[in-house]
C-alpha positions, -999 to 999 in steps of 0.1 A, spaced: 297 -107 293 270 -129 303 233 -122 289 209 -109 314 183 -137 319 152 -117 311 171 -102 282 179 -136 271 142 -148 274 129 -121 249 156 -130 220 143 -175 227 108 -159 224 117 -135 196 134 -164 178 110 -192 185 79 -173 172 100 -168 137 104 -203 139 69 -209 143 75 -223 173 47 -232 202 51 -205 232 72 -219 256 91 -244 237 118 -251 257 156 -243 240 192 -245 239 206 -214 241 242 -205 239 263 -174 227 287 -181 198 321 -161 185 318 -137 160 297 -104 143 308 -70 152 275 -60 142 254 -81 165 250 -107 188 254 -152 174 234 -179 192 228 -211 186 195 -217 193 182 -257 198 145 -260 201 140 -295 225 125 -321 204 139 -314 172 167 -324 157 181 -294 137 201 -268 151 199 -226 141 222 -198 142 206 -166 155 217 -135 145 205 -103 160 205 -74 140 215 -35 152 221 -14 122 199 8 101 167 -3 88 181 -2 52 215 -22 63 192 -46 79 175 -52 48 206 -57 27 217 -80 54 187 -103 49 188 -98 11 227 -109 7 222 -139 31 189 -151 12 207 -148 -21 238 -167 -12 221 -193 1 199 -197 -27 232 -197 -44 248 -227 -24 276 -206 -11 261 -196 28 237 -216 49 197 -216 43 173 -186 58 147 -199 78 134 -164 87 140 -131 97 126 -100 107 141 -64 114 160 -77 146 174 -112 143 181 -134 111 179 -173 116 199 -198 93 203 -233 95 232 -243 115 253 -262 87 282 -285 92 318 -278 79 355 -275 92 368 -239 101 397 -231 71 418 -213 96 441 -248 106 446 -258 68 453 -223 57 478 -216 85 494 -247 79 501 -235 43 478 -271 31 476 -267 -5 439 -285 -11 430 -260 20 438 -230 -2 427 -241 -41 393 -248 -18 389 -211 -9 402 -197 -42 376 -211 -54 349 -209 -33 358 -167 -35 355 -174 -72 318 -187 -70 310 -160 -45 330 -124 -69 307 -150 -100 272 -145 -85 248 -128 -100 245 -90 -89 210 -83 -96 200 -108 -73 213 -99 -50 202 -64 -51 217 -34 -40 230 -46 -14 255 -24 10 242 9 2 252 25 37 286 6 32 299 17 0 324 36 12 342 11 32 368 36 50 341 60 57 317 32 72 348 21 96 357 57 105 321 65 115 324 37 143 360 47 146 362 86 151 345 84 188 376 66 199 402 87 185 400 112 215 428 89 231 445 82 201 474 106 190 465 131 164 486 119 135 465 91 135 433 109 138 444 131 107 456 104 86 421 85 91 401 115 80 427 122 51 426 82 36 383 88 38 388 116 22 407 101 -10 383 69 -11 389 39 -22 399 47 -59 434 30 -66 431 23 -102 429 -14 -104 429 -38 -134 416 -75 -143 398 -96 -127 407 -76 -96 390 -45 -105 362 -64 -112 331 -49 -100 311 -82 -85 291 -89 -51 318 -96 -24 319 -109 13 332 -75 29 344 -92 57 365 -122 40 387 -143 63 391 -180 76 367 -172 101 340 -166 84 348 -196 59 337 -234 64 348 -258 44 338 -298 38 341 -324 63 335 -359 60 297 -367 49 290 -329 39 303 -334 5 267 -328 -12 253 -306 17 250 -274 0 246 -284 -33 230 -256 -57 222 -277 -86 216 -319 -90 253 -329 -95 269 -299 -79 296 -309 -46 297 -288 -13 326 -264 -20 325 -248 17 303 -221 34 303 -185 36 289 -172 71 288 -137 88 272 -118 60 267 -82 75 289 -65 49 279 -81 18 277 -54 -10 271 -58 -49 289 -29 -61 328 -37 -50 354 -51 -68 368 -81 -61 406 -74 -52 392 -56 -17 378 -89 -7 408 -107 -14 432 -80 -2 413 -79 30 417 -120 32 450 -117 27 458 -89 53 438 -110 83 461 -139 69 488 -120 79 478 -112 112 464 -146 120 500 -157 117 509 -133 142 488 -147 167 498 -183 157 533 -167 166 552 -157 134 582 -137 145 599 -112 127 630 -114 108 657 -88 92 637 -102 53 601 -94 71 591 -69 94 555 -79 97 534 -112 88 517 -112 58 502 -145 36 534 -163 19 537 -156 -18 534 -193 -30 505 -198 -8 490 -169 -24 499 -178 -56 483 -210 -50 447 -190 -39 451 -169 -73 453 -202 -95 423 -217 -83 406 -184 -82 416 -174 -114 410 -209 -128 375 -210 -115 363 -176 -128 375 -189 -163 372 -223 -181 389 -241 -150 423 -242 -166 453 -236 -154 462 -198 -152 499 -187 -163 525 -175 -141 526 -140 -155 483 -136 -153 485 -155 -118 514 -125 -103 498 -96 -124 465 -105 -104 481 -103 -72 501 -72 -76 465 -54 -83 453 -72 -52 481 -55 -38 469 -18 -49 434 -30 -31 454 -37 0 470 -6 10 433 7 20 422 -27 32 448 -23 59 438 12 64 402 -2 72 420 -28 95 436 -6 113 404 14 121 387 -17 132 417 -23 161 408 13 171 372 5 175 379 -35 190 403 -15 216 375 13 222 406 41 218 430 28 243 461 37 229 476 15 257 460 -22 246 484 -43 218 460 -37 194 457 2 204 493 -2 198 494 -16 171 471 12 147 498 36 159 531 14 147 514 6 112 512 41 111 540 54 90 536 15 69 504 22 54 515 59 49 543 42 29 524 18 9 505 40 -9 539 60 -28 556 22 -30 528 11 -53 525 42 -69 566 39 -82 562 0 -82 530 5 -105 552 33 -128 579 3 -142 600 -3 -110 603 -40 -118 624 -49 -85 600 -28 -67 569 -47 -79 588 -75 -72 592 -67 -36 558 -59 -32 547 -94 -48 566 -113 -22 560 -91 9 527 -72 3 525 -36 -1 524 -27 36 551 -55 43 577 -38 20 569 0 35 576 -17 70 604 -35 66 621 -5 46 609 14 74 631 -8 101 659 -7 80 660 28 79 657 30 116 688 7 123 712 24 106 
């Protein structure tokens, strides 16, 4: 909904005196897609040519403070836009170019995919300690979601409430190897959305050293943390993948019961990924498909945390699609967890499965089998 007017005023005054700013200075003010956690503007001060993205800030004061800490960091490191300034309610970054990846990706466009392979790479190869500690009140991914998720679940049948609570209970511990298990700073909130790459005459915006090339952006930087490993940010990548191609219109078949990122396409992100992380050669088959089945073990609680998220973007209502939907994925992701436990134990054609469907993608379309007969 539309902001109030006097509300709005505050927020131009709030973000023009960060800027430094003379009182008064009259701005462009418009309301941009995007941030669960707070409002996006971009904000253009009359008389000067650069544009800034406003972000105000509603969590705690020590989120808040990671918040500003990750997105200084990054951009120090080349890989999100520069901090002009902040305070503990807005953050104000320099409004970059670059070319949404959500076309190229969905289009299965090869270059499009080695692009953010690698620009994940960069990102899971970042320093930690400067960073900081960043996501303290978030470490606990499920139990962060499930906080803003639990006031909903009044409408919301039961089985769903006590499955929530049990998956918090158990964590996030699934035992993963490799690069995947990794413990490095990651995005938290990894899709195309939040992901620009290159366009024409940005090709050394960016840049974090003389000689380096503009490899993309990363924006939206709420839920960057220090201390995950690296599969959940590529698990959850991969599950929004999945649903992107639902709303692009994938359809379901009697080989797949829900969307999910193709396995050569994936296999295509892991090569670059893995290839970046290393020496820049070529990864093999086997390392490239041992990588993704442990991103696979990440993504059975990465779709948990999705599924909390619809609850909270449907506030409860049990009736809306993606209400709906929560419920379906509900005996899938109860599935999951047993299929990559058995897959995991030597079941070669199992692991096999999982490789080309996902995890959840297997325990559904297993699931509709079973219900035909």
């Amino acid at each position: 909904m539309p902001m109030k007017e006097e509300k709005k005023k505050r927020v131009v005054a709030g973000a023009c005196s960060l800027l430094g700013l003379p009182k008064d200075t009259p701005c462009e003010f418009e309301l941009m897609d995007g941030g669960m956690t707070g409002d996006t503007f971009r904000l253009t001060p009359s008389g000067e040519a650069k544009q800034y993205v406003v972000r105000r800030i509603r969590g705690d004061e020590a989120g808040n403070a990671a918040f500003i800490a990750a997105s200084t960091a990054l951009a120090k490191a080349g890989i999100s836009p520069a901090v002009i300034a902040a305070d503990q309610t807005m953050i104000i970054s320099e409004l970059v170019s670059g070319t949404p990846c959500t076309a190229g990706v969905l289009a299965g466009n090869a270059d499009t995919i080695a692009a953010v392979g690698a620009l994940t790479a960069r990102l899971h190869s970042c320093d930690p300690t400067a960073i900081g500690h960043a996501g303290t009140p978030r470490d606990n991914e499920l139990a962060f979601w499930w906080k803003k998720a639990e006031p909903h679940m009044g409408t919301m049948p039961e089985k769903l409430t006590a499955f929530f609570a049990k998956a918090v209970e158990q964590g996030l511990a699934c035992g993963v190897s490799g690069p995947a298990g990794a413990v490095v700073p990651t995005h938290g909130d990894l899709h195309m959305g939040n992901i620009l790459l290159p366009t024409p005459g940005t090709a050394t915006e960016g840049k974090a050293e003389e000689g380096d090339t503009f490899a993309g952006w990363l924006v939206d930087l709420e839920h960057v943390a220090s201390n995950r490993i690296a599969g959940s940010d590529i698990a959850y990548f991969f599950s929004v993948w999945g649903d992107y191609l639902y709303m692009a219109g994938w359809k379901a078949s009697a080989d797949q019961a829900i969307p999910y990122a193709p396995l050569d396409q994936r296999r295509a992100f892991a090569r670059s990924y893995l290839a970046a992380l290393g020496d820049g050669s070529t990864p093999s088959d086997t390392d490239v498909d041992d990588f993704l089945f442990q991103v696979e073990v990440c993504g059975e609680r990465q779709r948990v945390r999705l599924m909390m998220i619809w609850v909270i973007l449907c506030k409860g209502d049990p009736t809306h699609p993606i209400g709906g939907g929560a419920t379906q994925y509900l005996p899938h992701a109860e599935r999951a967890r047993k299929l990559l436990v058995a897959a995991a134990g030597g079941d070669a054609d199992l692991r096999a499965r999982v490789l080309a469907l996902g995890c959840t993608g297997v325990a559904a379309l297993l699931n509709a089998q079973e219900a035909a007969k």
